[in-house]
C-alpha distance (Angstrom), angle and dihedral (degrees) to the residues before:
residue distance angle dihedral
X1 . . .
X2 4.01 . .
X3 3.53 126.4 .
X4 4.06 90.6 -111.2
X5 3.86 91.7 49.6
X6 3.53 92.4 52.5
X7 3.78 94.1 50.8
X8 3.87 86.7 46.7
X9 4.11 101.6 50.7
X10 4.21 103.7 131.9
X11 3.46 96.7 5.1
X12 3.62 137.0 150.3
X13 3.48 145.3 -167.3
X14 3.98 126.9 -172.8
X15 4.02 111.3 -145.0
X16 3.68 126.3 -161.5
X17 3.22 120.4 178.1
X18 4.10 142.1 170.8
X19 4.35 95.2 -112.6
X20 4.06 82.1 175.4
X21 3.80 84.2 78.0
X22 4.01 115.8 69.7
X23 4.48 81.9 -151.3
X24 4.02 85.9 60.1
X25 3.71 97.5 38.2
X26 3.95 94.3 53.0
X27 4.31 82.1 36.7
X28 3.74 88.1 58.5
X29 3.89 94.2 55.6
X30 3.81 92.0 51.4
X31 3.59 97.0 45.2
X32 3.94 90.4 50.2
X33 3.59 95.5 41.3
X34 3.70 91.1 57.3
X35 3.85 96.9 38.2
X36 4.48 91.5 51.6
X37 4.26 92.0 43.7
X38 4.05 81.0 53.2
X39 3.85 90.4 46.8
X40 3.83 102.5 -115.2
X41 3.22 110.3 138.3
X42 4.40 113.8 -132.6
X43 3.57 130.3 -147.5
X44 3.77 127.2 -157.3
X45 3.53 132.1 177.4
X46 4.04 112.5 -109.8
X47 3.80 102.3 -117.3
X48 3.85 88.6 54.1
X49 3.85 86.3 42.3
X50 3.78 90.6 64.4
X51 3.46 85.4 57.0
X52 3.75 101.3 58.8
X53 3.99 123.5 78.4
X54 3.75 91.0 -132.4
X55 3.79 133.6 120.6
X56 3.97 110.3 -104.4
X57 3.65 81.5 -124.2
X58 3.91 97.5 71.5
X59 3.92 88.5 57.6
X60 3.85 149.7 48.0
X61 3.61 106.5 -128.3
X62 3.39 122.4 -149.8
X63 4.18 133.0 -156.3
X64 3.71 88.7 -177.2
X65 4.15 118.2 89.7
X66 3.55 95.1 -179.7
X67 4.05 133.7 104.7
X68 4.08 84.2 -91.1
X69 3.58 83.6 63.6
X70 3.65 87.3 73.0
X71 3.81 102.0 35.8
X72 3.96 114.6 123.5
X73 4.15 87.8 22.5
X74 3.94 111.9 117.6
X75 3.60 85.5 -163.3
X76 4.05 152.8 49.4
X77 3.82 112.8 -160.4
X78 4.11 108.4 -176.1
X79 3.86 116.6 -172.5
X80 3.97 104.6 -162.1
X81 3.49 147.1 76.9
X82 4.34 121.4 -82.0
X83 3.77 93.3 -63.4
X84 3.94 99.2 55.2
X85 3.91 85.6 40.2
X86 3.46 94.7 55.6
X87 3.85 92.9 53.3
X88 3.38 87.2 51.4
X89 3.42 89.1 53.7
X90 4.63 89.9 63.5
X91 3.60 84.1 59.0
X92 3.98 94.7 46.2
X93 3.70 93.9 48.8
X94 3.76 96.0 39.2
X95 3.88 86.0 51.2
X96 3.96 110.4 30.1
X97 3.42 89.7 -128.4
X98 3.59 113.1 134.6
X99 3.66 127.1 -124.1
X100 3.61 141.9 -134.0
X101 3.91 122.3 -162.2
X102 3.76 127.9 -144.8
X103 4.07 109.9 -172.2
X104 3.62 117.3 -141.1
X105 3.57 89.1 162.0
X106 3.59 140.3 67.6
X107 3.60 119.6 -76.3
X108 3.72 100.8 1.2
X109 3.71 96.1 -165.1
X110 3.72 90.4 176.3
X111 4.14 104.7 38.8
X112 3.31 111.9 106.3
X113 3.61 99.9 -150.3
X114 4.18 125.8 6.2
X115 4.08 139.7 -116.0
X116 3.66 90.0 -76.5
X117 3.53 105.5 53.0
X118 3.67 89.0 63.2
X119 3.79 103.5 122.5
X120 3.97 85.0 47.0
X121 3.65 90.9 55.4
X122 4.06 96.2 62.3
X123 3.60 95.8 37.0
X124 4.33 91.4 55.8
X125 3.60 82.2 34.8
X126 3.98 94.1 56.7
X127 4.07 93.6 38.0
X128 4.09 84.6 48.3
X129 3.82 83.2 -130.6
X130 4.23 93.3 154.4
X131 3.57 134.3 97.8
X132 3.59 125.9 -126.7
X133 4.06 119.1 -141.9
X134 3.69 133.5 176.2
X135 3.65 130.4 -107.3
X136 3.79 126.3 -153.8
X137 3.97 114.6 -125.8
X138 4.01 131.6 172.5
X139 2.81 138.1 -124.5
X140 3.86 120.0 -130.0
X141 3.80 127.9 -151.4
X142 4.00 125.0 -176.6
X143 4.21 114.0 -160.2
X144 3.54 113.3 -171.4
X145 3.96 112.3 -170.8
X146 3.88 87.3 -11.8
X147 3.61 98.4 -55.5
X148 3.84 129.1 91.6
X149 3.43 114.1 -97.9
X150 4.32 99.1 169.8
X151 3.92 136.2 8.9
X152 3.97 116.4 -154.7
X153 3.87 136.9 161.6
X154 3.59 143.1 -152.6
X155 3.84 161.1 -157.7
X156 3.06 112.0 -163.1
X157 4.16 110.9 5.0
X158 3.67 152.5 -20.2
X159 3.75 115.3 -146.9
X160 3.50 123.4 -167.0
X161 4.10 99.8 -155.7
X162 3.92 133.0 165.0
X163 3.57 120.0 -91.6
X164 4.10 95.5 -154.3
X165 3.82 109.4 70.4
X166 4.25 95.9 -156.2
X167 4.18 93.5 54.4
X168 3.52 138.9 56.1
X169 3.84 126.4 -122.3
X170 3.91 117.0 -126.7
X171 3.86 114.4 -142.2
X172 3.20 145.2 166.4
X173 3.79 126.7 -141.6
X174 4.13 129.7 -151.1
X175 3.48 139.5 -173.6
X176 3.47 123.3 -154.4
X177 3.72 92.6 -22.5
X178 3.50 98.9 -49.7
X179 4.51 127.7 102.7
X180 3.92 113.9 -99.4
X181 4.05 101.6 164.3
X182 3.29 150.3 -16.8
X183 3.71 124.4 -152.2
X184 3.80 158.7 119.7
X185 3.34 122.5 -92.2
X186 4.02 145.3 114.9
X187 4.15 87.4 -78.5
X188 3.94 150.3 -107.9
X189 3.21 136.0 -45.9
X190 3.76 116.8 -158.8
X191 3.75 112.8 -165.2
X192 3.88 144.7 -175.7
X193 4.42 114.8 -142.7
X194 4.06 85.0 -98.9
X195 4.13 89.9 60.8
X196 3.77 98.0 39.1
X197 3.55 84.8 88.3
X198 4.11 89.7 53.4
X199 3.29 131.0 47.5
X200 3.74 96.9 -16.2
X201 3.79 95.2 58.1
X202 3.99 89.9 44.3
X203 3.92 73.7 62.2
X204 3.36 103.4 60.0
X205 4.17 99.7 -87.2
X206 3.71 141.6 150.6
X207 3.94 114.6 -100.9
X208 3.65 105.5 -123.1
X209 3.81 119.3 -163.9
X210 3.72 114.0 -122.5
X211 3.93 99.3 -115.4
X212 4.03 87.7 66.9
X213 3.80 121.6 95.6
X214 3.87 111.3 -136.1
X215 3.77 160.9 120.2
X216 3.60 125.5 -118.5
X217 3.68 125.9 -156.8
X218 3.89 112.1 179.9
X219 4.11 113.5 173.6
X220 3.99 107.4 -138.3
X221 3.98 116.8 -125.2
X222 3.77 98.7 -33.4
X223 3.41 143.3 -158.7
X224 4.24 100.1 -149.7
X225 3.93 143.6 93.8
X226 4.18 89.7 -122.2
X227 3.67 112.4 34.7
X228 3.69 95.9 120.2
X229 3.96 117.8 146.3
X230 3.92 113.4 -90.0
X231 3.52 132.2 -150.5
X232 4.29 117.3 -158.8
X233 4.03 143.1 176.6
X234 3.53 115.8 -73.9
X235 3.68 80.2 -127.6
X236 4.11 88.8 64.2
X237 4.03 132.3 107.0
X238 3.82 112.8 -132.2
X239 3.77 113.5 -163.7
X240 3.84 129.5 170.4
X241 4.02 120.2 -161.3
X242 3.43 115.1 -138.4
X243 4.39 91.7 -146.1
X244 3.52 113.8 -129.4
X245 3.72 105.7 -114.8
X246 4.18 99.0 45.5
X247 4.05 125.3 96.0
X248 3.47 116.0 -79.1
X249 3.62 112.8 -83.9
X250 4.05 137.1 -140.2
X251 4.34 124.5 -138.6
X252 4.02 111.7 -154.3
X253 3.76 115.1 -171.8
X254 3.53 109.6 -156.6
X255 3.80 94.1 -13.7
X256 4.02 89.7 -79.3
X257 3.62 107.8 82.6
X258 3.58 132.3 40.0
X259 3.76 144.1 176.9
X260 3.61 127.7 -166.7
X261 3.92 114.1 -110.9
X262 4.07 111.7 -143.2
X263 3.82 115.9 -144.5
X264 4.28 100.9 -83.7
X265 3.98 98.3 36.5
X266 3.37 127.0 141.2
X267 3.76 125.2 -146.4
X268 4.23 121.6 -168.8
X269 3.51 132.9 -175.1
X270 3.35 133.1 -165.0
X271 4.03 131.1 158.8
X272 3.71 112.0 -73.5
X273 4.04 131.0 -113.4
X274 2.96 94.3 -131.4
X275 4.19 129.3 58.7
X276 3.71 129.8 -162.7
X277 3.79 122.7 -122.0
X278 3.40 120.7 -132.0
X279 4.08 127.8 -174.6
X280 3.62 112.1 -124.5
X281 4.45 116.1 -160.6
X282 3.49 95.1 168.9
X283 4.08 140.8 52.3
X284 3.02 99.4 -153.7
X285 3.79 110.8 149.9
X286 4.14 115.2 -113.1
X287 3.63 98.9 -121.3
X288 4.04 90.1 57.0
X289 4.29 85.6 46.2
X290 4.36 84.9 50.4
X291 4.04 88.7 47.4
X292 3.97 89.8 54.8
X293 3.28 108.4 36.3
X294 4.09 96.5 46.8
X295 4.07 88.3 36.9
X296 4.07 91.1 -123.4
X297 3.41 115.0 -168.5
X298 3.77 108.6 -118.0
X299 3.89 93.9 161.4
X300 4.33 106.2 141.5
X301 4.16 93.7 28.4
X302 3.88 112.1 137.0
X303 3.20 109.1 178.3
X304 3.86 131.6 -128.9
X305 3.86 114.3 -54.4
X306 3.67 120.6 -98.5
């Protein structure tokens, strides 16, 4: 028996990937190639099974698209861009299980390691050599005439936007209880460090590095004097007043699910109890990760003398 087979015995890893994509599809094969000649066992759902030109014998195939789905796995592989990461990320969070990110997309804010770096994927994946960190979320709460009409999370944001193109939506922001701003606009977008890079920075936001604990609250396109971006404790309560006499409103949380706001809600964020795990292969600092994936132009830099 090898080394790698030996590390591997019982094993399993859950895979997710984006089949729409021909680049994830022909992914997917690699990946689970490499993962079953090492011994670790993979699991894929059965509608993305269908998908893949492998023999039902080289996976586990699950019906199930639930957190059990993942139970016994010690790992989430995701082959995608943001989007198919971040619905990877509902099954990491629901499950514990950390997960590892392959982009196949464009910016990939959240992959850990890119199409190319494939074959070094499975083999850290099958010597375990990866660190797992934390990742703030919050937690999302939706009061409609004082009671609590929906309960959502997130990983990178929740907006609150407008639902009718032609008008604006009035709101009213608060922090920690207390009246920032009112005004017209196209929303909010409430954001951990992990999203400011998203949605939030598309916005008009600070980039926050990953290590620091905060809220973000970043108006969208807006019609006031003070609507500037605003960065809070982790410890604060974010809420956004949907004003009585505006359109009705819509909140996404990470751009996959969505509930319609009715003129009067009330939307509050505040950190979430529970974080996601993500699998970390390189140490490569942030700023050098920001540089790449936005292309900055660092043409002329130094350094600090030696």
């Amino acid at each position: 028996m090898s080394d790698s087979q030996a590390l591997s015995q019982e094993r399993t890893v859950f895979l997710l990937a984006h089949t729409g994509r021909p680049a994830a599809i022909r992914s997917a094969e690699r990946v689970v190639q490499g993962l079953t000649r090492a011994g670790v066992g993979v699991r894929v759902l059965a509608d993305e099974a269908a998908d893949l030109p492998l023999p039902p014998s080289s996976v586990e195939i699950l019906q199930e698209t639930g957190p059990v789905a993942v139970e016994g796995c010690e790992l989430i592989i995701v082959l995608g861009g943001d989007g198919t990461i971040l619905r990877g990320a509902e099954f990491a969070r629901a499950s514990g299980v950390p997960m590892l990110g392959v982009n196949l997309g464009r910016v990939g804010f959240l992959a850990e390691a890119e199409r190319d770096d494939l074959d070094k994927v499975v083999d850290r994946v099958v010597t375990k050599d990866y660190e797992v960190e934390e990742r703030m979320t919050i937690d999302v709460l939706v009061r409609e005439n004082g009671r609590i009409a929906h309960r959502d999370w997130a990983l990178n944001e929740a907006s609150v936007e407008k639902q009718a193109r032609e008008r604006m939506l009035e709101v009213v922001t608060e922090v920690d209880g207390r009246p920032v701003s009112r005004f017209g606009g196209d929303g909010v977008v409430c954001a951990t460090p992990t999203g400011s890079t998203a949605y939030a920075f598309s916005a008009g936001g600070p980039v926050v590095w990953p290590e620091v604990e905060a809220l973000l609250m970043v108006p969208i396109s807006a019609h006031a004097l003070f609507a500037k971006p605003l960065v809070t404790a982790p410890s604060s309560v974010l809420a956004v007043e949907v004003q009585p006499q505006t359109p009705h409103g819509v909140l996404w949380c990470d751009g996959r699910r969505t509930v319609e706001l009715p003129a009067g809600a009330r939307v509050e964020v505040r950190r979430g109890a529970v974080p996601v795990r993500l699998a970390r292969l390189h140490h490569a600092s942030f700023t050098d990760r920001l540089v790449a994936k936005f292309a900055l132009p660092v043409a002329g830099w130094r350094g600090a003398p030696h």
